[in-house]
Structures are given as structure tokens and as C-alpha cells.
N, C-alpha and C positions, 0 to 999 in steps of 0.2 A: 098637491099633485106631485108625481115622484117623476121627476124627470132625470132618465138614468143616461147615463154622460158615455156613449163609446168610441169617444176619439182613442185612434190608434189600435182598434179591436176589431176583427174580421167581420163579416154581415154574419157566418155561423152563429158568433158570439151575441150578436144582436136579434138573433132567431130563438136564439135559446132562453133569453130574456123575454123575448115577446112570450113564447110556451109557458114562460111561471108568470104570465099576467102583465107584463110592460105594457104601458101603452103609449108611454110617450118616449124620444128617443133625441139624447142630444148630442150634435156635431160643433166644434168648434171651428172647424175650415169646410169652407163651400167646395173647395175640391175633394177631402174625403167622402164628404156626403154623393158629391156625384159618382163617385166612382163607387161606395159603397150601397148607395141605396138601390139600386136595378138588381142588388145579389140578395137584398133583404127578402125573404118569401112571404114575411108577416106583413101585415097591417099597423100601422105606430103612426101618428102623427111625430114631426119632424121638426126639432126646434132647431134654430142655429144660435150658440148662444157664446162662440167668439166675438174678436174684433172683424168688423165687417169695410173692406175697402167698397167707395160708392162704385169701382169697375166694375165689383161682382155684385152690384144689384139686382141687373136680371136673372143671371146664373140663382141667386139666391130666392128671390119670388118663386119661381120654376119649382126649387127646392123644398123649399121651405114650408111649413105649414104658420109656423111663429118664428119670428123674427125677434131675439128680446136681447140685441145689444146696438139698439138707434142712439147713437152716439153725438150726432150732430142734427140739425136743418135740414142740410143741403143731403147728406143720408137717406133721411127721409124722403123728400122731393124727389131724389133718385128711385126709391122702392116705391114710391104712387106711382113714377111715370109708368116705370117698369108693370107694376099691377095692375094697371089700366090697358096698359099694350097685350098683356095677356089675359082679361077680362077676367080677372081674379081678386077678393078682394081676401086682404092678410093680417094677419093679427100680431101685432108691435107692441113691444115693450123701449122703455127710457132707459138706456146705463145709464147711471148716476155715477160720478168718483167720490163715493160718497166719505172718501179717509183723503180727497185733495192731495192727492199719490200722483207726482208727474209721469209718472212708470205707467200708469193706465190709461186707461181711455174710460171716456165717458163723460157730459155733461155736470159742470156747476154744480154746486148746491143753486147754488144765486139764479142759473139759468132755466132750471127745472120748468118752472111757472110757463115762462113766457114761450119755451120751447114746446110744451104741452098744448097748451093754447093753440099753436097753428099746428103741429102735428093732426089735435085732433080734426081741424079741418081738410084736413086729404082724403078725400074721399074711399079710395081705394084701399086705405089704412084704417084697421079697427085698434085705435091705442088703449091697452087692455090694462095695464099697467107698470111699474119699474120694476127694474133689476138692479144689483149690485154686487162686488164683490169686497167687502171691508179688507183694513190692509190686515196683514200678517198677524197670528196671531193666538191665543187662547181663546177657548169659546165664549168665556164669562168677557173679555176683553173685545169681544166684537159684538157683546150686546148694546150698549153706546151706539150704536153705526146701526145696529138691526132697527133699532127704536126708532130713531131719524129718520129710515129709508120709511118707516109705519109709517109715521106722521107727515112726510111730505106727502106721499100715496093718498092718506085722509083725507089732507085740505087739496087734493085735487079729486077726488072722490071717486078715484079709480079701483079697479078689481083687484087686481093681482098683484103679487110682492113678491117675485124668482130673489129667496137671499136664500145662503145656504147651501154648504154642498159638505163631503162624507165627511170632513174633521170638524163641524159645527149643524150642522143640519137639527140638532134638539132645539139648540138654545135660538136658532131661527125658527125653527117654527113655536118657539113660544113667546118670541118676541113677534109674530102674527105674519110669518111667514105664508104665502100659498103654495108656493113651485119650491124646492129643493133639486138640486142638480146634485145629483151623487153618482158617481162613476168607480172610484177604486172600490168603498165599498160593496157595489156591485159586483163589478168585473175583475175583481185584484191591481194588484201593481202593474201599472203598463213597463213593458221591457225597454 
């Protein structure tokens, strides 16, 4: 699945993407998305696929069609309550730090398991499966990190695997990537 990234890109730009076939459309702040999606004309389902504060949970539900950077527990708890208040139910992916990068955000390796486990019982949440972003890097050099994010995905025997975006997006998805987040390729250099 090509999930095409246009933070900091006008709803035009995201109209124009839907015309050559987009169908999926991702925001990294809840407040661009609010502000931009009422100007979008097309139809796209709506990932958010920044850091998510638990303030903007509802904002985000509201928003959001996927949800794929659940970063804590308490994160989650906050997007069931919110899902449930507005009788919606949403489809969640796990950050993983999966390169133990204090700079990011995202759950353990160590924590994955047991954070899974009660995730998927929130009713209101469909946990579809993980996301990540490896640290910095060459493509060959972030295969290591794509591999891991496979196999813990495996032994939890979930769907989906968001690794990748436009300077590595091959060598994820041959390392059994599902979701790709690519944006400049897309869209160009943001200004």
C-alpha cells in the first residue's frame, strides 16, 4: 500500500494525487490534517502517521481513518475511549524504536509483546499491525531493522508492516514491507 505523505503540501496538491490514483493520504500533525482535509475534494483514506500527544486523541479519531504511530498504553486507552464516544471503530498500528534512538518515539523492542496483547483488547481499536522508522541511514543498512520489525509483526501474527518511505521504500518492501510512506518522492522537496 502506497501511503503518500503531504505534510506541508496544499489540499490542491493532495487532489492532484488522488486524480493519478492515491488512495491513501498521510498527515503527520493532527492539526494540518484538520485544517487540510475539509479543502481535500477527493476521497483518500486518512493515516496519521506522526508523534501523536494523548490531548489530540479525539481530534485524531475524528480524523483519522489509521492511526499507525500508538506509541504508549495509555495512547491507546485514550483513542478507545475517544472511538467509543464517537461510535467509531479505528484501525491502529504499534511505533516500534525499533534502532533504540532516544530521539524517537515509539515502544521497546522488549515492550511490543505485552503492549500488543492489551492494545488488541480495546475494543474500539482494530491493531492492524506495526510501524517504524530505522535510524538514519543507507537502504542496505536499514535492512537489519526492516527484518526485526518482519519478525516481531510474525510472532505476533499481525497484518501490516508501515516500514519505508522515498530514500528506502525498495529495500522495505523486500524486506516484507506492506505500507510505504513516501512523500518527497511524490510531491517534491517541501519548501
Amino acid at each position: 500500500m502506497l501511503v503518500a505523505v503531504s505534510k506541508t503540501f496544499p489540499a490542491e496538491f493532495v487532489d492532484e494525487a488522488i486524480a493519478a490514483g492515491i488512495t491513501e493520504i498521510g498527515e503527520n500533525r493532527v492539526q494540518e490534517a484538520r485544517d487540510k482535509k475539509p479543502l481535500v475534494r477527493g476521497s483518500v483514506r486518512w493515516h496519521l502517521i506522526g508523534h501523536l500527544q494523548t490531548n489530540k486523541a479525539k481530534d485524531a479519531v475524528r480524523l483519522f481513518d489509521v492511526i499507525e504511530a500508538v506509541d504508549s498504553l495509555d495512547l491507546a486507552e485514550k483513542l478507545a475511549r475517544a472511538a467509543e464516544g464517537q461510535g467509531k471503530t479505528i484501525d491502529v498500528m504499534l511505533q516500534v524504536n525499533i534502532g533504540d534512538e532516544p530521539q524517537k518515539s515509539g515502544l521497546g523492542r522488549g515492550d511490543v509483546d505485552a503492549v500488543a496483547k492489551q492494545v488488541a483488547g480495546l475494543a474500539p481499536l482494530r491493531l492492524i499491525g506495526l510501524m517504524a522508522i530505522p535510524p538514519v541511514g543507507t537502504p542496505d543498512e536499514s535492512r537489519p531493522y526492516f527484518r526485526e520489525l518482519r519478525s516481531i509483526r510474525d510472532a505476533l501474527g499481525l497484518k501490516e508492516l508501515s516500514m519505508g518511505m522515498s530514500e528506502d521504500f525498495e529495500a522495505a518492501i523486500e524486506e516484507g514491507s506492506t505500507m510505504v510512506r513516501v512523500g518527497r518522492a511524490i510531491f517534491g522537496s517541501r519548501g
